[in-house]
C-alpha positions in Angstrom: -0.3 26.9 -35.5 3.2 25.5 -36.2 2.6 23.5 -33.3 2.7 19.8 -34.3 -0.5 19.0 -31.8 -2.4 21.2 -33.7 -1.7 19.1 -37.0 -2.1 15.4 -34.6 -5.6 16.6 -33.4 -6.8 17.9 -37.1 -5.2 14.2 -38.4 -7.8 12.6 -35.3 -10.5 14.7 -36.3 -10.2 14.0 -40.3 -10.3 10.2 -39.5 -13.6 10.4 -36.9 -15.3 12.4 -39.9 -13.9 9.6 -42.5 -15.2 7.4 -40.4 -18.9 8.4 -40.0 -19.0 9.0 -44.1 -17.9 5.8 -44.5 -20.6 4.2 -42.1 -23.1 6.7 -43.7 -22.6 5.1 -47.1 -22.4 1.3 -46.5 -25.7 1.9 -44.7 -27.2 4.1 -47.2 -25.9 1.9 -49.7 -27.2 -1.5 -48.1 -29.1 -4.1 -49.7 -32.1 -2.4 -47.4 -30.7 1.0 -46.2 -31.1 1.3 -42.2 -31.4 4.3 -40.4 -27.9 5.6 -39.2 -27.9 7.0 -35.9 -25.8 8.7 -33.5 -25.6 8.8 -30.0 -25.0 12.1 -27.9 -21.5 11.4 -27.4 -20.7 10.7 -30.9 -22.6 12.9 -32.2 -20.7 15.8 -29.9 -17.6 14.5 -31.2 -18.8 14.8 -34.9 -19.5 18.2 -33.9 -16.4 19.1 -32.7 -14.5 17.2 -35.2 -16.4 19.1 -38.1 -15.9 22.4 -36.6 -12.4 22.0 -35.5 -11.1 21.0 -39.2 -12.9 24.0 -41.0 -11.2 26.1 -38.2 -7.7 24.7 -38.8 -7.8 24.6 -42.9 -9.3 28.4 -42.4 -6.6 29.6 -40.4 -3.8 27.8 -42.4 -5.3 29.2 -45.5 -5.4 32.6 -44.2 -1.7 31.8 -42.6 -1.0 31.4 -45.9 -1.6 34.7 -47.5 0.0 36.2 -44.9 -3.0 38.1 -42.9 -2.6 36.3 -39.4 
C-alpha cells in the first residue's frame, strides 16, 4: 500500500468518521439530547469508512512486522 491513494482515501475516511463523533457528541451533549439519525446513504458510507480504516491500519501494521 505504498500507493499514495491508499493514504488520501484512509485521510477521507478518518474525517467522515470524525465527523459523525463530533455530531454524536454535540447532540448527546445538548441542552436536551435529540436523537441522531442517519440516513441510508450516510450511514453506508459510515460503514465503509469504519471498515476501510481498520483494514488499512491492519495491513500497515502487519506491513510493518514484515509478514505481507
Amino acid at each position: 500500500m505504498s500507493n499514495w491513494s491508499y493514504t488520501a482515501l484512509f485521510i477521507f475516511f478518518l474525517l467522515v468518521i470524525g465527523r459523525n463523533i463530533f455530531l454524536l457528541a454535540t447532540k448527546l451533549f445538548s441542552a436536551e439530547p435529540i436523537l441522531y439519525e442517519l440516513n441510508y446513504k450516510e450511514l453506508i458510507l459510515l460503514g465503509v469508512s469504519i471498515s476501510y480504516t481498520l483494514t488499512y491500519i491492519t495491513y500497515q501494521l502487519e506491513s510493518k512486522r514484515g509478514n505481507c
